[in-house]
MOPAC internal coordinates of N, CA, C and O (Angstrom, degrees):
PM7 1SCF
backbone

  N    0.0000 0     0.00 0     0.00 0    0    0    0
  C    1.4449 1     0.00 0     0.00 0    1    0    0
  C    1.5205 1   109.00 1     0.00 0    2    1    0
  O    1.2310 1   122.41 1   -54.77 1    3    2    1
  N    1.7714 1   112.99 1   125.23 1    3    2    1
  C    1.3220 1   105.93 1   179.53 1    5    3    2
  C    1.8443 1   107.15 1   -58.30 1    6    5    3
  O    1.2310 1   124.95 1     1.79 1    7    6    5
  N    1.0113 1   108.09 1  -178.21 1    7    6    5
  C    1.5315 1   125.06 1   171.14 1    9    7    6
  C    1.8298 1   107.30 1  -135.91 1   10    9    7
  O    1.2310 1   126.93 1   -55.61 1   11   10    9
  N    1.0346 1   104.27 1   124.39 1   11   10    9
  C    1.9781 1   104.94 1  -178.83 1   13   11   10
  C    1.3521 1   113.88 1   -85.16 1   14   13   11
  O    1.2310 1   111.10 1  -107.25 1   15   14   13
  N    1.7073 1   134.35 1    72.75 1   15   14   13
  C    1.1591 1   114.98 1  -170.46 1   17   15   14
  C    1.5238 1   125.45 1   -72.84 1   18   17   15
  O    1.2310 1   127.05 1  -168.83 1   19   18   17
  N    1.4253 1   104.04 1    11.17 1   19   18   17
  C    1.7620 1   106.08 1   168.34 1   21   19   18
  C    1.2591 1   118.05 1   -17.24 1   22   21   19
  O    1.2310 1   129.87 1   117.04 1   23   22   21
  N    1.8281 1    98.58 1   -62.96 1   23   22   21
  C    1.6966 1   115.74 1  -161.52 1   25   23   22
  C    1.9270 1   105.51 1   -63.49 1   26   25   23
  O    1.2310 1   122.06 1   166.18 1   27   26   25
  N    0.9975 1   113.67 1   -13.82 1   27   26   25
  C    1.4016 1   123.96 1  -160.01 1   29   27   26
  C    1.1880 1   126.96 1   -84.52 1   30   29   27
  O    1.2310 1   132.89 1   152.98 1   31   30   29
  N    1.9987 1    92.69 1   -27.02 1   31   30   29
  C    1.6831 1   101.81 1  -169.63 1   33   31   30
  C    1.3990 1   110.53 1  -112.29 1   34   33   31
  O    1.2310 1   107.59 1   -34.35 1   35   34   33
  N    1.2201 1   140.76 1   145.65 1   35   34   33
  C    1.2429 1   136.56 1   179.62 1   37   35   34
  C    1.6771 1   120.35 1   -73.43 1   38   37   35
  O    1.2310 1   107.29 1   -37.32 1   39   38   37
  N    1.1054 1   141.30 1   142.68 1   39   38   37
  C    1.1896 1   140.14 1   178.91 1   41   39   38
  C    1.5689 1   121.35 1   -16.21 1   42   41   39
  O    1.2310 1   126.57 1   127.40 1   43   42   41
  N    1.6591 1   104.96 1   -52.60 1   43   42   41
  C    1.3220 1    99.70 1  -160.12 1   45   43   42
  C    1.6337 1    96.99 1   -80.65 1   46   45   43
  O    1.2310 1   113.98 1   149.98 1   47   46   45
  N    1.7769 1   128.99 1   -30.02 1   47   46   45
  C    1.1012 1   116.40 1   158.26 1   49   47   46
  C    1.9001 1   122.90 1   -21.91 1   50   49   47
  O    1.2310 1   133.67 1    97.91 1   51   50   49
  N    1.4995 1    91.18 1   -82.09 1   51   50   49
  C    1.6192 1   115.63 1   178.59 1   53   51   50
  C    1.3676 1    95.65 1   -20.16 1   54   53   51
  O    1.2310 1   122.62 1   108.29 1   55   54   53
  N    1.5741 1   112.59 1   -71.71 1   55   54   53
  C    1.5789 1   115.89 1  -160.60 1   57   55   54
  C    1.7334 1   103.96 1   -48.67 1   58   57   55
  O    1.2310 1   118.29 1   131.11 1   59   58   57
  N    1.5976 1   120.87 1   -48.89 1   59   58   57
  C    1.1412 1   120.30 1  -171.70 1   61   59   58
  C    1.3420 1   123.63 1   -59.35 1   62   61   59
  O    1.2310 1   126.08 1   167.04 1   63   62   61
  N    1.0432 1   105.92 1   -12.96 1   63   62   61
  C    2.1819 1   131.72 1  -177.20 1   65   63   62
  C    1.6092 1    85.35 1   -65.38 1   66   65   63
  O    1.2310 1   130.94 1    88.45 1   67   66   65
  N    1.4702 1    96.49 1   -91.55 1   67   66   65
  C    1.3518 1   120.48 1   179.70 1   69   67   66
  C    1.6955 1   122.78 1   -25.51 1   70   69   67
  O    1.2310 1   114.96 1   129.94 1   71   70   69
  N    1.1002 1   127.17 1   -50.06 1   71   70   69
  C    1.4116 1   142.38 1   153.17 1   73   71   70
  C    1.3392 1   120.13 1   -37.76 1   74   73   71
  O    1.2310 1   121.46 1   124.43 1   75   74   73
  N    1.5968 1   114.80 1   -55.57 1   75   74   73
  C    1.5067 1   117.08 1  -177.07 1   77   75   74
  C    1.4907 1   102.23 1   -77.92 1   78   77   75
  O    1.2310 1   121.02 1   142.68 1   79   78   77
  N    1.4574 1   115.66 1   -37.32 1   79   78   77
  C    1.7539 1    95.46 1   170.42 1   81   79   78
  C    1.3841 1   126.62 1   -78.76 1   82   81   79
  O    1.2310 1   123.88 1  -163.20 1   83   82   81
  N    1.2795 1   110.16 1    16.80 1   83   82   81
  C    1.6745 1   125.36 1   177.93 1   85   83   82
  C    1.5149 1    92.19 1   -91.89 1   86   85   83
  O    1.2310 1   119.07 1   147.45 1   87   86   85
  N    1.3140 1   119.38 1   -32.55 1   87   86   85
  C    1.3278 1   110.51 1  -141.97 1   89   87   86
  C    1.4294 1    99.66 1  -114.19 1   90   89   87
  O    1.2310 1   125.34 1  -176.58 1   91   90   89
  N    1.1427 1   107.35 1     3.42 1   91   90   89
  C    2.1279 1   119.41 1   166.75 1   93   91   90
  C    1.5693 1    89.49 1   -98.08 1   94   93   91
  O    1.2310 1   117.52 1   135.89 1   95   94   93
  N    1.4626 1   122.33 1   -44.11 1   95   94   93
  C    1.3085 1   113.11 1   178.01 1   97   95   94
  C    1.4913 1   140.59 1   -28.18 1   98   97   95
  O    1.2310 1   136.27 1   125.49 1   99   98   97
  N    1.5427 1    86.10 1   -54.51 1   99   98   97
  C    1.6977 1   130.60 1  -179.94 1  101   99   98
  C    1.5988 1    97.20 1   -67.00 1  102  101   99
  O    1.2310 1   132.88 1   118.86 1  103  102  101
  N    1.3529 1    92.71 1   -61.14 1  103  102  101
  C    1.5596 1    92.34 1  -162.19 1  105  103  102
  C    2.0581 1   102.33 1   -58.63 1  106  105  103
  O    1.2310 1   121.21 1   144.96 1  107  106  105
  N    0.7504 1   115.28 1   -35.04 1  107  106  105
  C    1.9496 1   116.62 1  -152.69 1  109  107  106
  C    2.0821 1    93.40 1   -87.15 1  110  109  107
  O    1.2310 1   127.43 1   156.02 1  111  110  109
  N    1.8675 1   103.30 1   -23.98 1  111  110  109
  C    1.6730 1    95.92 1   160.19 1  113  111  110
  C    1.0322 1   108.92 1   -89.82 1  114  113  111
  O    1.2310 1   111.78 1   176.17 1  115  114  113
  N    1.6562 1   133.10 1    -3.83 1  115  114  113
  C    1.4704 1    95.87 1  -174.81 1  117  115  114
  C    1.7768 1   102.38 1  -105.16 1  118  117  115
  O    1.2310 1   115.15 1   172.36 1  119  118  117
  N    1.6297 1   126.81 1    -7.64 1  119  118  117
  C    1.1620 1   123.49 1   144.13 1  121  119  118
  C    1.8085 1   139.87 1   -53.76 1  122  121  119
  O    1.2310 1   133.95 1   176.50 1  123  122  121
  N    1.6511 1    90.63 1    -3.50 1  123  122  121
  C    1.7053 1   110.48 1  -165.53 1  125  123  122
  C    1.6113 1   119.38 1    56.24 1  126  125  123
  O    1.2310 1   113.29 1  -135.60 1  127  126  125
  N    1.4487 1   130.30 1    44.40 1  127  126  125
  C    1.0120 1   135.51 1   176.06 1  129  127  126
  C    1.6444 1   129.86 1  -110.53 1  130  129  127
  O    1.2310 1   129.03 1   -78.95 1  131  130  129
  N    1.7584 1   100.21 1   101.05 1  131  130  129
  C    1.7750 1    88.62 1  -166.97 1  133  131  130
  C    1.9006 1   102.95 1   -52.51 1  134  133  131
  O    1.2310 1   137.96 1    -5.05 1  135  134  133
  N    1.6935 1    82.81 1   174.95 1  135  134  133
  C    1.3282 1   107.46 1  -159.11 1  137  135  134
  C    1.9346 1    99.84 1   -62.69 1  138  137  135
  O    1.2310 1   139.51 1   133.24 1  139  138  137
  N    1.7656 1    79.76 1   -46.76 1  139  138  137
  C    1.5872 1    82.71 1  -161.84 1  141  139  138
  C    1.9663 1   107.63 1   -68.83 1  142  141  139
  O    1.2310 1   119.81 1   164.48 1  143  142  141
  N    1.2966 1   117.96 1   -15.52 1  143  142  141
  C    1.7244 1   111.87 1   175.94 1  145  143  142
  C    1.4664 1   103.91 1   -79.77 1  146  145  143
  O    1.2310 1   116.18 1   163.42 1  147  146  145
  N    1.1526 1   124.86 1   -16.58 1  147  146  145
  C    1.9485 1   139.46 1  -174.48 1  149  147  146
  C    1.6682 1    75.42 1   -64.84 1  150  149  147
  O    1.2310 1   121.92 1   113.16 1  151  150  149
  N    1.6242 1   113.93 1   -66.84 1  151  150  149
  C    1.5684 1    99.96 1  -134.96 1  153  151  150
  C    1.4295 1   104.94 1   -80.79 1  154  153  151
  O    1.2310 1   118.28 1   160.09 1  155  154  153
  N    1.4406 1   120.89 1   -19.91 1  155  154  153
  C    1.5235 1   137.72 1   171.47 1  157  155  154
  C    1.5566 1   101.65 1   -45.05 1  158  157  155
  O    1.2310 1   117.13 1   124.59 1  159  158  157
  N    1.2714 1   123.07 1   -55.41 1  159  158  157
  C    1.3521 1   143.81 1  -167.94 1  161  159  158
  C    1.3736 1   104.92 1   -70.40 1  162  161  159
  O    1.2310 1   107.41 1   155.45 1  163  162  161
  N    1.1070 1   141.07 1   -24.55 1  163  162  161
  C    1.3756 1   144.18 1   177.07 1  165  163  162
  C    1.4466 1   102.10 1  -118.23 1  166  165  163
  O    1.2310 1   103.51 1  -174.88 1  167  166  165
  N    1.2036 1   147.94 1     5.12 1  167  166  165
  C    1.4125 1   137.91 1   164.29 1  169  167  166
  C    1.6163 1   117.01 1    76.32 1  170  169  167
  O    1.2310 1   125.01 1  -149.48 1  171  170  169
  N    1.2849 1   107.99 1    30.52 1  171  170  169
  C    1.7888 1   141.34 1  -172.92 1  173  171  170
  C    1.5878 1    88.94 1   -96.04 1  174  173  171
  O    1.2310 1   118.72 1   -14.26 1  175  174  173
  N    1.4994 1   120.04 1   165.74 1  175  174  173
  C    1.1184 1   148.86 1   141.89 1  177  175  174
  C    1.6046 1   107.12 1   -90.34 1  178  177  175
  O    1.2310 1   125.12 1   -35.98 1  179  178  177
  N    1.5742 1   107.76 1   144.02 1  179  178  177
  C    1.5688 1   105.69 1   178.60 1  181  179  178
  C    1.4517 1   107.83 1   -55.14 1  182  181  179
  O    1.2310 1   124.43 1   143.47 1  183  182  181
  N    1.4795 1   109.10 1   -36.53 1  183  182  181
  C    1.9515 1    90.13 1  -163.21 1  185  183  182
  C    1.4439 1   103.93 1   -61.31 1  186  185  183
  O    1.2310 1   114.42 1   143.54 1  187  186  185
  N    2.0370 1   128.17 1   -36.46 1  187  186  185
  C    0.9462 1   121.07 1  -153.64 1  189  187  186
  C    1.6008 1   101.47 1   -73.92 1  190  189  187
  O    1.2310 1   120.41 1   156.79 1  191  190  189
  N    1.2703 1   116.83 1   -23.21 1  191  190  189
  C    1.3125 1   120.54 1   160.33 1  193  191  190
  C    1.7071 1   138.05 1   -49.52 1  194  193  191
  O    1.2310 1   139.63 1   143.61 1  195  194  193
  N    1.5592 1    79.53 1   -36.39 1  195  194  193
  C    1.8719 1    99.82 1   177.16 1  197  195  194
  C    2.0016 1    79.66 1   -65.27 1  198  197  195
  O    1.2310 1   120.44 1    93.95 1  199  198  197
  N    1.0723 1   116.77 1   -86.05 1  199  198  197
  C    1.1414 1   133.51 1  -151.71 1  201  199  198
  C    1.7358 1   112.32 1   -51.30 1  202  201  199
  O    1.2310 1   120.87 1   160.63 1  203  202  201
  N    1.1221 1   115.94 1   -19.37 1  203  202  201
  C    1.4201 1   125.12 1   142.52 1  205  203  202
  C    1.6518 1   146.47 1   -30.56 1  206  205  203
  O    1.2310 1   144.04 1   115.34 1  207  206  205
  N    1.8599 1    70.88 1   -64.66 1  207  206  205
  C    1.3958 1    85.42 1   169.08 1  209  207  206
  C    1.5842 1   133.52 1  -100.30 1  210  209  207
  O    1.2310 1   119.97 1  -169.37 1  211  210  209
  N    1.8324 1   117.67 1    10.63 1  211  210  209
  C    0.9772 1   131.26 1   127.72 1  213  211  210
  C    1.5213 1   147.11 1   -64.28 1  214  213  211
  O    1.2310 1   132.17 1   171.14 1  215  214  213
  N    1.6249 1    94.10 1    -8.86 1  215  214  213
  C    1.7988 1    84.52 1   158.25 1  217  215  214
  C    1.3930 1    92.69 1    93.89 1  218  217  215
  O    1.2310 1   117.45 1  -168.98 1  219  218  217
  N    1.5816 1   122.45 1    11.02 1  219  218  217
  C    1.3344 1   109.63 1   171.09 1  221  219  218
  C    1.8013 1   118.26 1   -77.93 1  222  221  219
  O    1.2310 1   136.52 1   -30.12 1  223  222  221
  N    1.8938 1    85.62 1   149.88 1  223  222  221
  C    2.0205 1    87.30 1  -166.96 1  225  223  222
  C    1.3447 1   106.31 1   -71.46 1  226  225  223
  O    1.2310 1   114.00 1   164.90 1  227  226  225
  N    1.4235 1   128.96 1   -15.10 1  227  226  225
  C    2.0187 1   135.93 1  -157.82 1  229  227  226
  C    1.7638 1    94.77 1   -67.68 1  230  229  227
  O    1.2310 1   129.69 1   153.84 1  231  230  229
  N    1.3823 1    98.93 1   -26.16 1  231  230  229
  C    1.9564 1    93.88 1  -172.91 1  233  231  230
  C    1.1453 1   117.45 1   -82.50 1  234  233  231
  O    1.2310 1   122.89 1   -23.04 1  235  234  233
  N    1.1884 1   112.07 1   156.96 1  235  234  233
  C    1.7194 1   113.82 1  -151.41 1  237  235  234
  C    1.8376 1    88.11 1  -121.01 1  238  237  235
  O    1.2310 1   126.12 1   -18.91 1  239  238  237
  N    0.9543 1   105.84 1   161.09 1  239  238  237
  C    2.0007 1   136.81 1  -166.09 1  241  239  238
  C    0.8794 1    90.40 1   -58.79 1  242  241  239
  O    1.2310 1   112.22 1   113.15 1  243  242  241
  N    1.4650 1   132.29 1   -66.85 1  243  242  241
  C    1.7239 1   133.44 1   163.08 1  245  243  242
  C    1.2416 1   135.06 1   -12.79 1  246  245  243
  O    1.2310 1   126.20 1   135.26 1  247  246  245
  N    1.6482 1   105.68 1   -44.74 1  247  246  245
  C    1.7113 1   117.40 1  -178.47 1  249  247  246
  C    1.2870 1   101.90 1   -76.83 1  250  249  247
  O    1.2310 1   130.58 1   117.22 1  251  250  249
  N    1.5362 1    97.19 1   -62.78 1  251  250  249
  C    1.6494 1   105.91 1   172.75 1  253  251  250
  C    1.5965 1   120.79 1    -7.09 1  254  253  251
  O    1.2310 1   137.56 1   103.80 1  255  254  253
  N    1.6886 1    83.59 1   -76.20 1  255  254  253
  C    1.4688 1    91.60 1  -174.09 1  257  255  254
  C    1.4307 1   129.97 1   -60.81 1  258  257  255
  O    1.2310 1   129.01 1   130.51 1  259  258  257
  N    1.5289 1   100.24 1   -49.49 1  259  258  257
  C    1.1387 1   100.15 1   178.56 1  261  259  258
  C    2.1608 1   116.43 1   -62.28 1  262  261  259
  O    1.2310 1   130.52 1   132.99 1  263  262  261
  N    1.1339 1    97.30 1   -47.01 1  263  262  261
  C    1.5361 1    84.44 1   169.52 1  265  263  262
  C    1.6838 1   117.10 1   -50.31 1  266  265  263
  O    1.2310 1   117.06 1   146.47 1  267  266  265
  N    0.7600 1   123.20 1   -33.53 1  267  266  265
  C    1.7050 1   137.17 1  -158.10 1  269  267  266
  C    1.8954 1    79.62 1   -78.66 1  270  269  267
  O    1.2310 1   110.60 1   121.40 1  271  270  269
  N    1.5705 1   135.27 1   -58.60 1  271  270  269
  C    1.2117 1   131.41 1   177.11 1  273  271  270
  C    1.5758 1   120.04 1   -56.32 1  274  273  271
  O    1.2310 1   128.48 1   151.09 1  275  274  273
  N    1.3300 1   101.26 1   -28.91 1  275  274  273
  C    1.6326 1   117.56 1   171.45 1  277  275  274
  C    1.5882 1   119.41 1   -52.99 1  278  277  275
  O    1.2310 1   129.71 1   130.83 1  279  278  277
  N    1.5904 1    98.88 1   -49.17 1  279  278  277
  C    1.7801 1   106.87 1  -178.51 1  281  279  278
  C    1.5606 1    99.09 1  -101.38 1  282  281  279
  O    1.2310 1   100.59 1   154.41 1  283  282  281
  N    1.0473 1   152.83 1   -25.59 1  283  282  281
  C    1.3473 1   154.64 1   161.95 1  285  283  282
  C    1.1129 1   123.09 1  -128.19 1  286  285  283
  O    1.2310 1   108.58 1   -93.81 1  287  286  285
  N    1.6523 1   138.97 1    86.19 1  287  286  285
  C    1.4742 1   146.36 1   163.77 1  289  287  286
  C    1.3702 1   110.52 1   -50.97 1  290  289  287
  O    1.2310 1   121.32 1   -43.60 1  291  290  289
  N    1.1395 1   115.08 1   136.40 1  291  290  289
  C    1.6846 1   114.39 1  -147.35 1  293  291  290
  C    1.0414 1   169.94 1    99.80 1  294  293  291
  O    1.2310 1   144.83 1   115.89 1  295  294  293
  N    1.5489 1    69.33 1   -64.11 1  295  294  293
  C    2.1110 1    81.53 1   158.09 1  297  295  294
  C    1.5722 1   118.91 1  -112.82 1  298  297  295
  O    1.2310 1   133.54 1   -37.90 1  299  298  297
  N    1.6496 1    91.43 1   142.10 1  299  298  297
  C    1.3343 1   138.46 1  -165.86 1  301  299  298
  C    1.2516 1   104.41 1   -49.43 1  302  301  299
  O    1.2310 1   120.88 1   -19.20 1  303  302  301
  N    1.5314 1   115.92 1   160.80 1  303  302  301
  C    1.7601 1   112.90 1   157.90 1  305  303  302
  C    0.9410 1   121.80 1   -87.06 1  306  305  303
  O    1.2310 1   121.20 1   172.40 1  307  306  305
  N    1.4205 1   115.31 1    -7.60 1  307  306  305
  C    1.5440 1   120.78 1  -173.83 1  309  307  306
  C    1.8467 1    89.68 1   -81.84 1  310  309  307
  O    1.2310 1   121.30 1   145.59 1  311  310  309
  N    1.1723 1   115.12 1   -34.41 1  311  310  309
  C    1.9066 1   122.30 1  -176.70 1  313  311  310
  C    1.4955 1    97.81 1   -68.12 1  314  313  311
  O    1.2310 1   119.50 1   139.30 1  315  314  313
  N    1.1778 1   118.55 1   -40.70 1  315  314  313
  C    1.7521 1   117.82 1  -176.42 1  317  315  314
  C    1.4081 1   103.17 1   -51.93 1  318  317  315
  O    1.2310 1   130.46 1   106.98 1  319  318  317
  N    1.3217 1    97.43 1   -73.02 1  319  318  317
  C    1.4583 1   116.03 1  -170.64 1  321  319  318
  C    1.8917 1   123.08 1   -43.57 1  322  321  319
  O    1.2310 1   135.50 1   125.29 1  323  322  321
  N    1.4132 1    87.60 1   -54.71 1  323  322  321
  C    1.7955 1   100.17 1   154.32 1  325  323  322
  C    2.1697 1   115.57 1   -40.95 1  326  325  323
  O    1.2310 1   133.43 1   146.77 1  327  326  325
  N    1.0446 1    91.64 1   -33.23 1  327  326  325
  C    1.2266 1    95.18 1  -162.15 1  329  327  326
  C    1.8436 1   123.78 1    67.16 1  330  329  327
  O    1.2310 1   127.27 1  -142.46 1  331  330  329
  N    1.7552 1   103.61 1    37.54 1  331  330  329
  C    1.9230 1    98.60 1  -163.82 1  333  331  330
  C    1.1558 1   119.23 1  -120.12 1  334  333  331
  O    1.2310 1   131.53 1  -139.31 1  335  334  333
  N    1.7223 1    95.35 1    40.69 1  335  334  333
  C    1.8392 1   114.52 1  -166.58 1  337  335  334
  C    1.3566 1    91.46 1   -92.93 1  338  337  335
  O    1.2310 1   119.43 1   -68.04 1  339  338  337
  N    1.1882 1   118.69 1   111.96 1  339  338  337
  C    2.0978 1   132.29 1   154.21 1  341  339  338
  C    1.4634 1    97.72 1    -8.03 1  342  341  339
  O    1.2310 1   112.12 1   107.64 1  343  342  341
  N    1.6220 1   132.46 1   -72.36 1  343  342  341
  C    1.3912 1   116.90 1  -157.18 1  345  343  342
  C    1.5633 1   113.83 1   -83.20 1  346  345  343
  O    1.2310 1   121.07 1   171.21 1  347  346  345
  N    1.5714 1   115.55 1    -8.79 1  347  346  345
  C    1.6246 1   121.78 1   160.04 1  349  347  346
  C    1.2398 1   107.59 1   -72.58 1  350  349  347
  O    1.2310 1   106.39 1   155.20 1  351  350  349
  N    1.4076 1   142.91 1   -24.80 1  351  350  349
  C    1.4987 1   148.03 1  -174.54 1  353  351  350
  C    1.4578 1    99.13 1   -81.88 1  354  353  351
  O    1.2310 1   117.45 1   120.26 1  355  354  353
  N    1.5013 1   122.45 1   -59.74 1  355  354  353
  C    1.3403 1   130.83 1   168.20 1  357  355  354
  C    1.4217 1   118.62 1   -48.77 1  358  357  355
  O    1.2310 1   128.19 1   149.16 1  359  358  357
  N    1.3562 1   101.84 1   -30.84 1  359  358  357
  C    2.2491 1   100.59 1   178.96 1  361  359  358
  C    1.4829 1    99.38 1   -76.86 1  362  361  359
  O    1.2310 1   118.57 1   131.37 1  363  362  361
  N    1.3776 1   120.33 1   -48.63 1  363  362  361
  C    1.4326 1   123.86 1  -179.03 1  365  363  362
  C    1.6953 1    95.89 1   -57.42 1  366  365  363
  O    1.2310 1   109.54 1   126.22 1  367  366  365
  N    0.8920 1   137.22 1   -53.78 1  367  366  365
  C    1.3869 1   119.76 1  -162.43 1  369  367  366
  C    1.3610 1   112.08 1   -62.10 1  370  369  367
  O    1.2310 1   123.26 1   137.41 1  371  370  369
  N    1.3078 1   111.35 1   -42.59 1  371  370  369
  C    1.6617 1   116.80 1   170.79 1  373  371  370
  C    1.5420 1   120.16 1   -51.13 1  374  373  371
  O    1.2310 1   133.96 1   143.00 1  375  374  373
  N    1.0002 1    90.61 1   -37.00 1  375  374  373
  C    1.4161 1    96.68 1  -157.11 1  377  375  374
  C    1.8760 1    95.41 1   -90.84 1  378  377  375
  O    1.2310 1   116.36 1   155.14 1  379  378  377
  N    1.3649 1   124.52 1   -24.86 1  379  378  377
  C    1.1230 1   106.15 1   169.39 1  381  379  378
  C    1.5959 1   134.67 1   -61.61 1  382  381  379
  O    1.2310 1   119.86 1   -36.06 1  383  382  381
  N    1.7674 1   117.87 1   143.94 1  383  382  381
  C    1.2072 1   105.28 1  -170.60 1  385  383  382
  C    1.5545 1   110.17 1   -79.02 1  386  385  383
  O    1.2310 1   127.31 1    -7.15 1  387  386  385
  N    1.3836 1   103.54 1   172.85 1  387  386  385
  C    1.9505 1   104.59 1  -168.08 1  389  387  386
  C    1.5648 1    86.02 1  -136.35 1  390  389  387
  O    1.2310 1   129.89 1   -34.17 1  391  390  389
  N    1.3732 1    98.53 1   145.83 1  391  390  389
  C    2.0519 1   104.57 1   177.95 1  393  391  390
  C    1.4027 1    90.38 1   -88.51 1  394  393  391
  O    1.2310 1   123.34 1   -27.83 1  395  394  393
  N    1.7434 1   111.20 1   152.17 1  395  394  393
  C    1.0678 1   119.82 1  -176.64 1  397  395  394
  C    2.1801 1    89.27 1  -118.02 1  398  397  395
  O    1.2310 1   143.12 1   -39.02 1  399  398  397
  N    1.4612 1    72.69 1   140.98 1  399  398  397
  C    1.3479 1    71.65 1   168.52 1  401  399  398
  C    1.5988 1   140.11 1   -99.39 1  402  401  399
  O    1.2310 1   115.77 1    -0.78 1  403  402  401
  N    0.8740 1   125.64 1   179.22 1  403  402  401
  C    1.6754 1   124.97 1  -153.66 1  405  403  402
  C    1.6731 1    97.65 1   -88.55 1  406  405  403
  O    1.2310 1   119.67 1   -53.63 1  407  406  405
  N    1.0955 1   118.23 1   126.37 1  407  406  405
  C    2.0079 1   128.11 1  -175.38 1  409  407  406
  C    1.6252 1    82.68 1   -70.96 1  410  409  407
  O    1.2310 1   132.40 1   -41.99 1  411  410  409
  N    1.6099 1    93.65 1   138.01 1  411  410  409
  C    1.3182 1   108.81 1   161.44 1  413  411  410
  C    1.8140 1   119.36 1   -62.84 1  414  413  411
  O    1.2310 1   129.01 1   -15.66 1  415  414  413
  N    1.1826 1   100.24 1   164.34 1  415  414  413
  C    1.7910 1    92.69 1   172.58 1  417  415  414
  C    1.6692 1    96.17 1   -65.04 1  418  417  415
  O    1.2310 1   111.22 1   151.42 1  419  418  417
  N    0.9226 1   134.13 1   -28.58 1  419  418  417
  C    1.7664 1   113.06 1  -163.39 1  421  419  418
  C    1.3505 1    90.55 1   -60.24 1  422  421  419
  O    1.2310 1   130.13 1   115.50 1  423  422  421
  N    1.8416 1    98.08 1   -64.50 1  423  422  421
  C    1.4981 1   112.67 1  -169.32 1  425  423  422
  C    1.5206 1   121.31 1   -14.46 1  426  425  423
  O    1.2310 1   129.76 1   114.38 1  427  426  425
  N    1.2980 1    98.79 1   -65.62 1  427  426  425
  C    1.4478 1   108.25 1  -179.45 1  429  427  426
  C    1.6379 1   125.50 1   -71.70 1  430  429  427
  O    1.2310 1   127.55 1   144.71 1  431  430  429
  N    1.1731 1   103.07 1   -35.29 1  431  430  429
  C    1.7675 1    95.78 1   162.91 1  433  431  430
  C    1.8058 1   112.98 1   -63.74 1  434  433  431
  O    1.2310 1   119.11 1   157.02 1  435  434  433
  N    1.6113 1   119.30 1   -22.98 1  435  434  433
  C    1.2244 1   120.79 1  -174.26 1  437  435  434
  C    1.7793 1   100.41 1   -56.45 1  438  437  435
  O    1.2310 1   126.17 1   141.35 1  439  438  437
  N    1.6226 1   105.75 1   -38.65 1  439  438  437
  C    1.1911 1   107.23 1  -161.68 1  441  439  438
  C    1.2900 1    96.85 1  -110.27 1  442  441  439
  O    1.2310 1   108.75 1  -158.66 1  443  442  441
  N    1.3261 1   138.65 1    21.34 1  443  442  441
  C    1.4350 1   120.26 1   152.06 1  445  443  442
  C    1.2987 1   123.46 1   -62.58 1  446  445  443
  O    1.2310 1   112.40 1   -35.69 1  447  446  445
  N    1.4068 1   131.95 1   144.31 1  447  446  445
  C    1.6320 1   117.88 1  -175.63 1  449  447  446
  C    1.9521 1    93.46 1  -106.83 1  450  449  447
  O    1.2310 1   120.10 1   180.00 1  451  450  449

């Protein structure tokens, strides 16, 4: 019989659930690895994977880990958690926005049609 530890944990717990499966999330796109070869690789079913990486409390340290070894062999949870994995540094870089700058007047007459 499952057990629902929702009622059990206090908010800032909850939030911390939720966070670390953001942050296998992050990590398994910024290695480029669908969900469902992640969970193949750790001996997961995709949903338990979906549900993983929502931060649900029913998953046990075991899945965790082993999924977390599934998309990155090696690295640590204490490295997850850090957030100081090369291809999480590389997703953040992508993903950061860049100011574009303003076309000169030539510029823009170059490209008037």
């Amino acid at each position: 019989m499952k057990r629902n530890e929702q009622p059990l944990m206090s908010p800032e717990r909850l939030l911390e659930a939720r966070q670390l499966g953001e942050k296998l999330a992050r990590l398994r796109m910024a290695r480029r690895i669908r969900q469902a070869d992640a969970a193949t690789r750790a001996g997961i079913s995709r949903s338990t994977a979906v549900l993983l990486e929502k931060g649900d409390l029913s998953r046990t340290l075991a899945q965790i880990l082993r999924y977390l070894d599934a998309i990155a062999p090696g690295v640590s949870l204490l490295s997850l958690l850090k957030e100081d994995d090369p291809s999480l540094l590389a997703l953040a870089a992508r993903e950061a926005t860049q100011r574009v700058r303003e076309l000169s007047k030539a510029e823009l007459q170059r490209l008037d049609f």
